[in-house]
N, CA, C and O of each residue as an XYZ file, in Angstrom:
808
protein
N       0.846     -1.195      0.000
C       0.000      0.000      0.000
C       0.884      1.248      0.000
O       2.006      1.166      0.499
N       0.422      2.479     -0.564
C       1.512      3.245     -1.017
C       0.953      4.163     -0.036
O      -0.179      3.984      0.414
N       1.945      5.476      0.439
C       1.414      6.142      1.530
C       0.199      6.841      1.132
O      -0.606      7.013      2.047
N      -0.128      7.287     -0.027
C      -1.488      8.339      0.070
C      -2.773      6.855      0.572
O      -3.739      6.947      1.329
N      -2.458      6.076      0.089
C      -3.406      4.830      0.399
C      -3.627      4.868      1.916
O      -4.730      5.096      2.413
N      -2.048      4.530      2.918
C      -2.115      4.388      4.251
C      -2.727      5.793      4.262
O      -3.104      5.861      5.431
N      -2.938      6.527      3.899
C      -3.387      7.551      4.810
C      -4.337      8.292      4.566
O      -4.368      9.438      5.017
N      -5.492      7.693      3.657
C      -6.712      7.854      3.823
C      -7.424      6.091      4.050
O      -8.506      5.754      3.568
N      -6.583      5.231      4.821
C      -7.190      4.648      5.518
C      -7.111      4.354      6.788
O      -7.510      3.374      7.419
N      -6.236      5.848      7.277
C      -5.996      5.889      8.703
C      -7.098      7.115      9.025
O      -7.581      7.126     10.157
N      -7.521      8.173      8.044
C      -8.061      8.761      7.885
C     -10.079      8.345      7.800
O     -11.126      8.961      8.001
N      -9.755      7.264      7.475
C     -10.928      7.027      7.411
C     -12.333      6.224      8.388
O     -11.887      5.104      8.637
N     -13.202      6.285      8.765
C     -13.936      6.000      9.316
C     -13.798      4.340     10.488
O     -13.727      3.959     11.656
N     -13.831      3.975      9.328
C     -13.508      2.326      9.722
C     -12.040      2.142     10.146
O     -11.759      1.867     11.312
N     -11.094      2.298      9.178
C     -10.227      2.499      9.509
C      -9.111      2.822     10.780
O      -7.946      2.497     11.013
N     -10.521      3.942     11.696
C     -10.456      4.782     12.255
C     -10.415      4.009     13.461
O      -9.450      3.986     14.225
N     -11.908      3.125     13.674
C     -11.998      2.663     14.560
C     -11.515      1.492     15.060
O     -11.455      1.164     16.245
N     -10.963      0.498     13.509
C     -10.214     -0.454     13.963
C      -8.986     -0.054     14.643
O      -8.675     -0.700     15.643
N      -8.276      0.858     14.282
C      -6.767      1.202     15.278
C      -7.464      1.476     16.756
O      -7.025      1.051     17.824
N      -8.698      2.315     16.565
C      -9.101      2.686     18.275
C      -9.393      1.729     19.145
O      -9.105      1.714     20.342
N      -9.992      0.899     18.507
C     -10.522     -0.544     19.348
C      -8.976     -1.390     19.270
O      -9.066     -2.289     20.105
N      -7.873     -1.439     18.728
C      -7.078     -2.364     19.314
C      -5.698     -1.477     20.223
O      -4.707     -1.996     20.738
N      -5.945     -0.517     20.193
C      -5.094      0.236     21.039
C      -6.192      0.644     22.815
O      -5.776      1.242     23.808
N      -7.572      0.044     22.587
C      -8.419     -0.093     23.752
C      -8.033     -1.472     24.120
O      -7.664     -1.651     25.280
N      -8.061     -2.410     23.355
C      -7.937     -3.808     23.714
C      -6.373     -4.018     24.295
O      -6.144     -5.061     24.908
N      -5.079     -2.844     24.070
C      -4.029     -2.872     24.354
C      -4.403     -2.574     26.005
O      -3.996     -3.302     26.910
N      -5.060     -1.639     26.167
C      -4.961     -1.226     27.563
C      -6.065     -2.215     28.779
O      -6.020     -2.252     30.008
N      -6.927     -2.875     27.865
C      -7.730     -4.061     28.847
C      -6.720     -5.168     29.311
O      -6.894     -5.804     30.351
N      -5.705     -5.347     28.511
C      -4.709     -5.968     28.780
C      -3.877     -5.722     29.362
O      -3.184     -6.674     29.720
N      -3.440     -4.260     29.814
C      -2.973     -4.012     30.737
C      -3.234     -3.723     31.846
O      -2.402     -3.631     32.749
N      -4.372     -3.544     31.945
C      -5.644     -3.125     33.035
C      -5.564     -4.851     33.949
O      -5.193     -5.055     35.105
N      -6.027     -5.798     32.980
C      -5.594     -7.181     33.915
C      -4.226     -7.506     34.517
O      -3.967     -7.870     35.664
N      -3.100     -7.209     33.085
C      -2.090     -7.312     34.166
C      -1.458     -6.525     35.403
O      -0.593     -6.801     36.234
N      -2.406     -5.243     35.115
C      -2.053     -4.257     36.746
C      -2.581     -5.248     38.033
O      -1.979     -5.491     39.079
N      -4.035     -5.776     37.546
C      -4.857     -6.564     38.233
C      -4.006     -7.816     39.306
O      -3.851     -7.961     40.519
N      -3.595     -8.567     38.045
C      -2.674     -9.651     38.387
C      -1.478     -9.304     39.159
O      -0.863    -10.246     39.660
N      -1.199     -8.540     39.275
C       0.363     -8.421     39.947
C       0.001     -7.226     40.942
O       1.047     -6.698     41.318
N      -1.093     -6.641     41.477
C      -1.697     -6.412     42.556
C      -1.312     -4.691     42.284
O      -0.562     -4.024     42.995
N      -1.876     -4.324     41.348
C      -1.143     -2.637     41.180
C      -2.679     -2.396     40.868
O      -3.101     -2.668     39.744
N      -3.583     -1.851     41.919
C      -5.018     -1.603     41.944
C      -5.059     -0.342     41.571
O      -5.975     -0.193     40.762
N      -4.531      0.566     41.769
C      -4.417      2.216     41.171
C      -4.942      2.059     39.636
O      -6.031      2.287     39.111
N      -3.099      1.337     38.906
C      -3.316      1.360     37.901
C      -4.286      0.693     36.859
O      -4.674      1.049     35.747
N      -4.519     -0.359     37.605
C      -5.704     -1.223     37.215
C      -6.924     -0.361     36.944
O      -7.378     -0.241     35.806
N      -7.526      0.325     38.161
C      -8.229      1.007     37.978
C      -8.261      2.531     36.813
O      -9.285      2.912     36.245
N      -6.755      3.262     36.668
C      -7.116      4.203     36.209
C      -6.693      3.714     34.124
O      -7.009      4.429     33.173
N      -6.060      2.556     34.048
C      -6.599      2.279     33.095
C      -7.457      1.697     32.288
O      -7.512      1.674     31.058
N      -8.706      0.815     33.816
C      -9.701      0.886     33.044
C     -10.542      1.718     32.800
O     -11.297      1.675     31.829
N     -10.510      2.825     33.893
C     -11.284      3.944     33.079
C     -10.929      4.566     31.690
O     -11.814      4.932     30.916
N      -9.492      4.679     31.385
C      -8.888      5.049     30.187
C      -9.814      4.264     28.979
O     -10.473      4.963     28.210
N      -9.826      2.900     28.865
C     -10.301      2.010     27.977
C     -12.284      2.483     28.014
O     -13.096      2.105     27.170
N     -12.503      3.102     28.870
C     -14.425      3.098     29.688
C     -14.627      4.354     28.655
O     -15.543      4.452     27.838
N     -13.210      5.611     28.946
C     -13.831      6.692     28.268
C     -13.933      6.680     26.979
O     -14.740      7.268     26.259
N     -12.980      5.902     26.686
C     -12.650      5.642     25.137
C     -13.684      4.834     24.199
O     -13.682      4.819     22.968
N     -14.322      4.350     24.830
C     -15.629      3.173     24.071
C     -16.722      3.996     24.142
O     -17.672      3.611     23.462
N     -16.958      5.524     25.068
C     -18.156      5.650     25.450
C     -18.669      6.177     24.200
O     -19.813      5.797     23.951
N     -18.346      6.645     23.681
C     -19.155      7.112     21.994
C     -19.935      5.856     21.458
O     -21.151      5.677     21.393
N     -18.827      4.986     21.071
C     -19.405      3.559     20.734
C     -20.560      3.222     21.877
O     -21.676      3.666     21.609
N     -20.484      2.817     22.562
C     -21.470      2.589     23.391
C     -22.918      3.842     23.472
O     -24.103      3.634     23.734
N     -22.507      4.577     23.277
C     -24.231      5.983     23.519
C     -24.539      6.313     22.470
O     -25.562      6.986     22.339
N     -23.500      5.833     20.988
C     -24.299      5.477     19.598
C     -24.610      4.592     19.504
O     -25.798      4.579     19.179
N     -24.013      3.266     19.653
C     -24.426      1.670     19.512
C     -24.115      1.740     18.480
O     -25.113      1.661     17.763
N     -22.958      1.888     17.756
C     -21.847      1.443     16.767
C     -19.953      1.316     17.238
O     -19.090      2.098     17.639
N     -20.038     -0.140     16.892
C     -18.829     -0.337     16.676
C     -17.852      0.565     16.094
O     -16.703      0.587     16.537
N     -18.341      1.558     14.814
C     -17.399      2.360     14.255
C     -17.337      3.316     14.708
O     -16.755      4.119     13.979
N     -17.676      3.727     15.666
C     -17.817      5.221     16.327
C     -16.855      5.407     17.315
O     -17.100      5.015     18.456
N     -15.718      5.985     17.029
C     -14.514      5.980     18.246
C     -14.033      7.170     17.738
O     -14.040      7.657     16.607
N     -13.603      7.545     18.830
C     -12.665      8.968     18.981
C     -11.009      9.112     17.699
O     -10.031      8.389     17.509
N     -11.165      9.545     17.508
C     -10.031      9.612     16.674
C      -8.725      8.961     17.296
O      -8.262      9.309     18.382
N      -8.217      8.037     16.534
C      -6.782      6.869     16.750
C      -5.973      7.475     17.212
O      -5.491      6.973     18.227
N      -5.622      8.290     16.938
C      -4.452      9.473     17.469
C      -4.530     10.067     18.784
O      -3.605     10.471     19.487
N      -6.069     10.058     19.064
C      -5.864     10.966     20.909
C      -6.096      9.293     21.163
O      -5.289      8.980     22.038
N      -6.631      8.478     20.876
C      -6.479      7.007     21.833
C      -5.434      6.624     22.209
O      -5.351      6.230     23.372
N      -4.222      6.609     21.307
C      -3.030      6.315     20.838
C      -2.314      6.852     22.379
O      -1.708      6.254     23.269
N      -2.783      8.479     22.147
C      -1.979      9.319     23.228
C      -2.637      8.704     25.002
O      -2.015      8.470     26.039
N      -3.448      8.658     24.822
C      -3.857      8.203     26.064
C      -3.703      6.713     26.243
O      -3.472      6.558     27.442
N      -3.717      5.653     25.698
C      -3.289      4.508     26.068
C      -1.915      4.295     26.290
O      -1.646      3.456     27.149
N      -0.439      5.184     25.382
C       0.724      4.574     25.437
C       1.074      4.861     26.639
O       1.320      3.806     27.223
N       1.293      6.193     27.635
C       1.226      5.983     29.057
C       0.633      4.770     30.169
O       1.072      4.356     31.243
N      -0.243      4.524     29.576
C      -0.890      2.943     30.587
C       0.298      1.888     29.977
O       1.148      1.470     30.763
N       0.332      1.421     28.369
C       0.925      0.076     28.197
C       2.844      0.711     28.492
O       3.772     -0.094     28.573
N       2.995      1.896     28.578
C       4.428      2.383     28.650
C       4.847      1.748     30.564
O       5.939      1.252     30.840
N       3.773      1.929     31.551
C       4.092      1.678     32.705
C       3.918      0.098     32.810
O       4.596     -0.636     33.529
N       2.920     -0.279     31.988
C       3.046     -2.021     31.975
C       4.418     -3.073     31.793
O       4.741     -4.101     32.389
N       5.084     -2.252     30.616
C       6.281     -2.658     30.060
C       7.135     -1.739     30.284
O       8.008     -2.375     30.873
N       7.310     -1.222     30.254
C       8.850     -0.215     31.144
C       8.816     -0.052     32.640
O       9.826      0.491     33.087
N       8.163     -0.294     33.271
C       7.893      0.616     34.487
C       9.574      0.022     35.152
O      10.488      0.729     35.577
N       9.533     -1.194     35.061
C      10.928     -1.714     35.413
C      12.673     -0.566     34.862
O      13.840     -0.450     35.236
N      12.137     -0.233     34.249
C      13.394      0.118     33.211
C      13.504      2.184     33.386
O      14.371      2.972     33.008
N      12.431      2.354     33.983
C      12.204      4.141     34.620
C      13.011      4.628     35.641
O      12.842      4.000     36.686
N      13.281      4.924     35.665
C      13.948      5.979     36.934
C      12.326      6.378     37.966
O      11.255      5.874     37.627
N      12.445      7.412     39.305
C      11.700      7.334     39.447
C      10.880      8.546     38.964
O       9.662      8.533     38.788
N      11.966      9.933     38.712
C      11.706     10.554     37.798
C      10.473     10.316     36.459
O       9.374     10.869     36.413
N      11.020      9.368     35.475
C      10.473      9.219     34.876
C       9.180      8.638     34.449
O       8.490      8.644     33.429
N       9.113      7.964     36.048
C       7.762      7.109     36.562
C       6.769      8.548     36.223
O       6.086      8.779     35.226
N       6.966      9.304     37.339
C       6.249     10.514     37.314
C       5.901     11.250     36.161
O       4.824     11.782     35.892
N       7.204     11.202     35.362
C       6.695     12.207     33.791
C       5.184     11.198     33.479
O       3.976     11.368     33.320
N       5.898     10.410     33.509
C       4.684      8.965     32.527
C       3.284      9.095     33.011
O       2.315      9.257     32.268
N       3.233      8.992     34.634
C       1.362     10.048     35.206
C       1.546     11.257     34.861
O       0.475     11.806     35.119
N       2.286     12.056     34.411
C       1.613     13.536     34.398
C       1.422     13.186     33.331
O       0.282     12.723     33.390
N       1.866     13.052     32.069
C       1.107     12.649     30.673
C       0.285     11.807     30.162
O      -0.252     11.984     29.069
N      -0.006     10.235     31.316
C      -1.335      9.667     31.470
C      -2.725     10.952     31.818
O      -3.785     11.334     31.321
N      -1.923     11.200     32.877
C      -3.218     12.225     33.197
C      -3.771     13.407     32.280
O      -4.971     13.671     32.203
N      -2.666     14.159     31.523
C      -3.621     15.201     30.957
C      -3.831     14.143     29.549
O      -4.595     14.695     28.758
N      -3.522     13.260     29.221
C      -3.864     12.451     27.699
C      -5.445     11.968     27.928
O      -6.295     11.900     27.040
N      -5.651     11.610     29.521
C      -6.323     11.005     29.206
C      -7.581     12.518     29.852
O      -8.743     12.132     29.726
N      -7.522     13.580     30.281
C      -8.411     14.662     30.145
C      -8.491     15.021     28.599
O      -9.487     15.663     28.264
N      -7.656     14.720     27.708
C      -7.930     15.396     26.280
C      -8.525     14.595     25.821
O      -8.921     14.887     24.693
N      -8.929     13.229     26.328
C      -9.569     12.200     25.923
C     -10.590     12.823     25.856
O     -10.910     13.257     24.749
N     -11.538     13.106     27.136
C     -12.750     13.365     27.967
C     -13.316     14.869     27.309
O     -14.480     15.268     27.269
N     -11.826     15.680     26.716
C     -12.806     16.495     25.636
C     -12.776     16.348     24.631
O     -13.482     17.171     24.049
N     -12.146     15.466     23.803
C     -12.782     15.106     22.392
C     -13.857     14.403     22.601
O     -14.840     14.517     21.867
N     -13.823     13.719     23.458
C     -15.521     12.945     23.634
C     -17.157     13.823     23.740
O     -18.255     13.662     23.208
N     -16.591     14.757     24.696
C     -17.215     16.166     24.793
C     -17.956     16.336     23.098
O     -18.986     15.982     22.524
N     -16.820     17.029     22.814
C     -16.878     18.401     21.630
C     -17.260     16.833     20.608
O     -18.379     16.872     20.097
N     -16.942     16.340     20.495
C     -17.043     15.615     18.670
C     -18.336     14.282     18.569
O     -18.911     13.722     17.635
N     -18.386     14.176     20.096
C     -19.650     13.390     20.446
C     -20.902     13.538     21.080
O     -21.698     12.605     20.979
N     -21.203     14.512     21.695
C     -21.917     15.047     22.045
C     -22.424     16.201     21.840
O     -21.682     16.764     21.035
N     -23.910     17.363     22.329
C     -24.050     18.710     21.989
C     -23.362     19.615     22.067
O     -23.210     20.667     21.447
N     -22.689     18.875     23.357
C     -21.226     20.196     24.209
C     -20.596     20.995     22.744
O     -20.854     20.288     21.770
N     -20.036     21.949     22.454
C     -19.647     22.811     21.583
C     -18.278     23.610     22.150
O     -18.395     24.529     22.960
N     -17.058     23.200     21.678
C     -15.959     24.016     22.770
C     -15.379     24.671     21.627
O     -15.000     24.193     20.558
N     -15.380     26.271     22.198
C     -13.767     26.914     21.472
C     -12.716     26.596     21.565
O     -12.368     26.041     22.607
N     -11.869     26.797     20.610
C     -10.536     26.101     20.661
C      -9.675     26.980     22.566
O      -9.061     26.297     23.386
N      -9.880     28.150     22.681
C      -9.365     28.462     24.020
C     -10.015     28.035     25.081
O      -9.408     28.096     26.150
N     -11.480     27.466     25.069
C     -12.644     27.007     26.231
C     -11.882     25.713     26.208
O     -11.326     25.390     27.257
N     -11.767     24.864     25.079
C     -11.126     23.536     24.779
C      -9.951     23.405     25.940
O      -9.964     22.867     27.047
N      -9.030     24.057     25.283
C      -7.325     24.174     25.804
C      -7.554     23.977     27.335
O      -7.059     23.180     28.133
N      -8.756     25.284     27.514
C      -8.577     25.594     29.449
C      -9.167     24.478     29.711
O      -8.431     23.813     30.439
N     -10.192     23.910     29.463
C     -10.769     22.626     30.011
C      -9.678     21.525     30.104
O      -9.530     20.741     31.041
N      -9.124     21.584     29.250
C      -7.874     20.115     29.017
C      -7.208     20.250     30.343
O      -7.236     19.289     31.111
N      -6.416     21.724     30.791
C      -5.662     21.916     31.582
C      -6.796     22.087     32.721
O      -6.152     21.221     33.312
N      -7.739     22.341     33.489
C      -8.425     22.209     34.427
C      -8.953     21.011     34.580
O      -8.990     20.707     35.772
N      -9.404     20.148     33.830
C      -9.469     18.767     33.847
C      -8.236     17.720     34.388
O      -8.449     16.795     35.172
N      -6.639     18.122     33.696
C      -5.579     17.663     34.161
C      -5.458     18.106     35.648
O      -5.375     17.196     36.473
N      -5.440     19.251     36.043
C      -5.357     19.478     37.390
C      -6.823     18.391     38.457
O      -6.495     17.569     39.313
N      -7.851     18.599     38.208
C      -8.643     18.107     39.141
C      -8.166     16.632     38.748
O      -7.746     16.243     39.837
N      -8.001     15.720     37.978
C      -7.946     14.271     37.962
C      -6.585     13.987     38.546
O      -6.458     13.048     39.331
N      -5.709     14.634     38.257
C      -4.353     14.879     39.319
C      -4.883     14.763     40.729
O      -4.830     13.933     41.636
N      -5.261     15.603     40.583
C      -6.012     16.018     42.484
C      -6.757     14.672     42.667
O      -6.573     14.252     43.810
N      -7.427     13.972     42.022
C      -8.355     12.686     42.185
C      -7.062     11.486     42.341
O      -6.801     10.665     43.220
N      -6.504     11.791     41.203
C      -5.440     10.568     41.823
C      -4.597     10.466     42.764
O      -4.081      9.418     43.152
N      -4.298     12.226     43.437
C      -3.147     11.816     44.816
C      -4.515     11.685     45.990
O      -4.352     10.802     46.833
N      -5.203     12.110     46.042
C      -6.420     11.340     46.877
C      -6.670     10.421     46.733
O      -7.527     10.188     47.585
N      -6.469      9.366     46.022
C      -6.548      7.610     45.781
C      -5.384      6.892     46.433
O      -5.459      5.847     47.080
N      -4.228      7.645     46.153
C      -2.949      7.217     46.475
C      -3.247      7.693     48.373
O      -3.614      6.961     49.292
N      -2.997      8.773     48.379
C      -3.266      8.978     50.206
C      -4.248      8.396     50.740
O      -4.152      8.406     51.967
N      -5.490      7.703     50.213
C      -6.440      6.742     51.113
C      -5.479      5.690     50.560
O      -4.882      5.271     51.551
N      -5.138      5.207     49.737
C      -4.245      3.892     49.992
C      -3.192      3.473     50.469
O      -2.854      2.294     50.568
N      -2.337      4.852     50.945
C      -1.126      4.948     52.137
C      -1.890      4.867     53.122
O      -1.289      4.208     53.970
N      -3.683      5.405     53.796
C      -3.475      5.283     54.800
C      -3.776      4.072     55.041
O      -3.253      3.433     55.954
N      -4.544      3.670     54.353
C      -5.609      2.165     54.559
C      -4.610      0.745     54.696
O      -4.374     -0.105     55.554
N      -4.204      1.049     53.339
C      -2.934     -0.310     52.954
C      -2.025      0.441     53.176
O      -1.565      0.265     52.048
N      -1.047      1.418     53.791
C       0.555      1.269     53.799
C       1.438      1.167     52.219
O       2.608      0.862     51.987
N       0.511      1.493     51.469
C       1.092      1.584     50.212
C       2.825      2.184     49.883
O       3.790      1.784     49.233
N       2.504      3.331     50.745
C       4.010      4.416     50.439
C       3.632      4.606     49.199
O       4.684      4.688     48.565
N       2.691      4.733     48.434
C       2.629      5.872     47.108
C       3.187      6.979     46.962
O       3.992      7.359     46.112
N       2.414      7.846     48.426
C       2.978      9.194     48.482
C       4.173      9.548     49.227
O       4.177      9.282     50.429
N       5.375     10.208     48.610
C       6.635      9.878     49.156
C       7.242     10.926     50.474
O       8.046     10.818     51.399
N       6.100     12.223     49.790
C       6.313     13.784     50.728
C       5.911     14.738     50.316
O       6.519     15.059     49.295
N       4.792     15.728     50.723
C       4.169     16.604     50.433
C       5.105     17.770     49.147
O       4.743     18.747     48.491
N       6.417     17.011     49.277
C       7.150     18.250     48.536
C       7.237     16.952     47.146
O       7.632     17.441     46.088
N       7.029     15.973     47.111
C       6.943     14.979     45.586
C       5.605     15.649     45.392
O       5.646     16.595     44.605
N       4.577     15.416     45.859
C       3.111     16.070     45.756
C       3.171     17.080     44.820
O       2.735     17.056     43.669
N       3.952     18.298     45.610
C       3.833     19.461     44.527
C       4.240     19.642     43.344
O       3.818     20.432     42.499
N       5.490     18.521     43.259
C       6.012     18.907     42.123
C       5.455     18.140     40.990
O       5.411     18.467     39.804
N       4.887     16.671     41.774
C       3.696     16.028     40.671
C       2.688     16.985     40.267
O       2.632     16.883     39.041
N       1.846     17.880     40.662
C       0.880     18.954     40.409
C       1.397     19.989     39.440
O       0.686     20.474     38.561
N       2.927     20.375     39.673
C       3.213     21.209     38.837
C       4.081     20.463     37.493
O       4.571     21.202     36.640
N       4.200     19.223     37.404
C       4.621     18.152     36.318
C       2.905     17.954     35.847
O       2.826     17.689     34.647
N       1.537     18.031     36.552
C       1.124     17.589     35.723
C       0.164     18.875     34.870
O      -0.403     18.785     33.781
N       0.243     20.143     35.885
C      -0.018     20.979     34.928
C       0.750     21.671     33.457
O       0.349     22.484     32.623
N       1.973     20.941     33.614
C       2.954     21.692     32.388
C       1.875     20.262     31.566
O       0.926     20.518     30.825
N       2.296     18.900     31.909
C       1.602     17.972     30.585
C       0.157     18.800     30.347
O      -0.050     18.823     29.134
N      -1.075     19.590     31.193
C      -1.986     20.169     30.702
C      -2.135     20.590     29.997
O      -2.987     20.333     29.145
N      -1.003     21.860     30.025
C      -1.077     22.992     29.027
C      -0.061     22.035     27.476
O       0.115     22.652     26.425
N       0.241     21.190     27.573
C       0.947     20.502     26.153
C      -0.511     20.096     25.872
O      -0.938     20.453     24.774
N      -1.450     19.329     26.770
C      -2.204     18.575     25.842
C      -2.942     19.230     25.507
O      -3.455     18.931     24.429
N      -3.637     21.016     26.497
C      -4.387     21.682     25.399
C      -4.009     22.330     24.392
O      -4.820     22.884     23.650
N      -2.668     22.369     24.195
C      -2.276     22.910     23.014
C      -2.285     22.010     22.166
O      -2.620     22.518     21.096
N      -2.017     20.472     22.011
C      -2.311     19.590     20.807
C      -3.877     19.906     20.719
O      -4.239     20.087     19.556
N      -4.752     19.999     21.547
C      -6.273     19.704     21.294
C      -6.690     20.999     20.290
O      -7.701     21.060     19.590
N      -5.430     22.208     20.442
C      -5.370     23.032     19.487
C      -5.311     23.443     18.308
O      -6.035     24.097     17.558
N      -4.086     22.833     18.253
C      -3.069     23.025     16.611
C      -3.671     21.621     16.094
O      -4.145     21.490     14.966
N      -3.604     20.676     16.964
C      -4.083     19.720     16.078
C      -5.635     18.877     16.026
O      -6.040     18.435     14.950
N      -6.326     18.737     17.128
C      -7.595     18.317     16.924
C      -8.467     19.113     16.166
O      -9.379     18.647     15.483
N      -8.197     20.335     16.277
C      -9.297     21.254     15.908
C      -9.235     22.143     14.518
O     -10.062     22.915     14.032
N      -7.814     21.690     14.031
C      -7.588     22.334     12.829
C      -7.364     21.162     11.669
O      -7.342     21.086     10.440
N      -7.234     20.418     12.662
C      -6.519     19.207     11.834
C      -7.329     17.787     10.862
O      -7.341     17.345      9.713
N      -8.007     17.462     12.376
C      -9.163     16.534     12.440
C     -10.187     16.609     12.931
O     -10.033     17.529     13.734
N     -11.371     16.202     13.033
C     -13.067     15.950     13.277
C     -13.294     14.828     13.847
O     -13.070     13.760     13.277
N     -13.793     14.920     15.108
C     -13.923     13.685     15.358
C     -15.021     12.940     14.857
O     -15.101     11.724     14.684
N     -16.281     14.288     14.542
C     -17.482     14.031     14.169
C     -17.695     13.633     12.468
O     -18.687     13.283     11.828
N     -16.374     13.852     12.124
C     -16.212     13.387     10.762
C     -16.005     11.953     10.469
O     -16.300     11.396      9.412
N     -15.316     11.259     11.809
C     -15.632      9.916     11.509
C     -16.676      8.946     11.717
O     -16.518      7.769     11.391
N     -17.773      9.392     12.263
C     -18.819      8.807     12.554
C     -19.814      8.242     11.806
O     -20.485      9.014     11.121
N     -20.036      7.210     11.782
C     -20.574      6.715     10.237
C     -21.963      7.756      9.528
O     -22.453      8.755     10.052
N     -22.134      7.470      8.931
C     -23.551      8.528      8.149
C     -24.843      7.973      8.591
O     -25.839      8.694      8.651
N     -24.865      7.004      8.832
C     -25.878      5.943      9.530
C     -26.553      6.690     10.799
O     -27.709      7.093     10.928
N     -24.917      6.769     12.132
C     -25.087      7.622     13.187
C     -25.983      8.979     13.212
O     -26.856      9.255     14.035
N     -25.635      9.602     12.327
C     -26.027     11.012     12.394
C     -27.402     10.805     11.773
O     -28.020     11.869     11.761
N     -28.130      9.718     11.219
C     -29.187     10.247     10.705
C     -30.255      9.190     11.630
O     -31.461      9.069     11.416
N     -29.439      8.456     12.731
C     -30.321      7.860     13.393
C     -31.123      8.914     13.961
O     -32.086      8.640     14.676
């Protein structure tokens, strides 16, 4: 296949959704093996990753209806990156890897918004949501981690001064991911463009 080929069938509908559904099926698989080897955080926050990502499909009731491959892409490789590297990170780099799970997977939650639903975002309403979204789910996840230091003894949280600097690691990934939801979701691609013709006239 020659590239203009690959790339109006990455471009395209079906196309679209087969990469989305096996880069979802990448992260159910990692979601069990968090399961299996007793890492309940991550278990949990990548099955929500895989939950937000189907929900179009699911509140159209088509298989072809998925968010564009490219923000899935971005939000799953942080989950399967800690599955298979997490060994091989510094602890540094543990941390980059949640601050860019976290705002990938808020840019998730507004393309789902804007390209699936009535919601309607400006590209600057967009951006700020991405980055206020990254901050509160930040805030949701060191509150998961501190009930699970206190409950289980986890040691997640290492010291109010790792805390801050996770908050301010994960607002810089914010403001990156509302700027992709910028330059590139909104100028670039539609999410509502891949939705079959079927959808829209149900």
């Amino acid at each position: 296949m020659d590239e203009a080929g690959l790339s109006r069938l990455l471009r395209s509908r079906r196309g679209n959704a087969v990469l989305a559904w096996a880069f979802v099926g990448l992260v159910l698989v990692a979601s069990l093996a968090s399961a299996v080897t007793g890492n309940l955080l991550w278990t949990a926050f990548s099955g929500t990753v895989a939950v937000i990502a189907l929900l179009p499909a699911l509140q159209l009731r088509s298989v072809w209806v998925m968010p564009p491959w490219e923000v899935v892409l971005l939000a799953t490789a942080p989950v399967l990156g800690h599955l298979f590297a997490v060994e091989l990170l510094t602890g540094q780099a543990q941390n980059t890897a949640r601050y860019v799970s976290v705002a990938a997977l808020s840019l998730l939650v507004a393309v789902d918004l804007d390209g699936f639903t009535a919601v309607e975002m400006t590209e600057g309403f967009g951006a700020l949501f991405v980055v206020v979204t990254t901050l509160a789910t930040a805030g949701v996840w060191a509150v998961a981690r501190w009930t699970a230091d206190g409950l289980l003894g986890t040691g997640f949280l290492a010291s109010e001064h790792a805390l801050m600097l996770e908050f301010v690691g994960s607002t810089t990934a914010g403001v990156a991911a509302g700027l992709v939801y910028v330059f590139y979701l909104r100028r670039r691609i539609r999410p509502d463009k891949r939705v079959p013709v079927e959808v829209h006239s149900s």
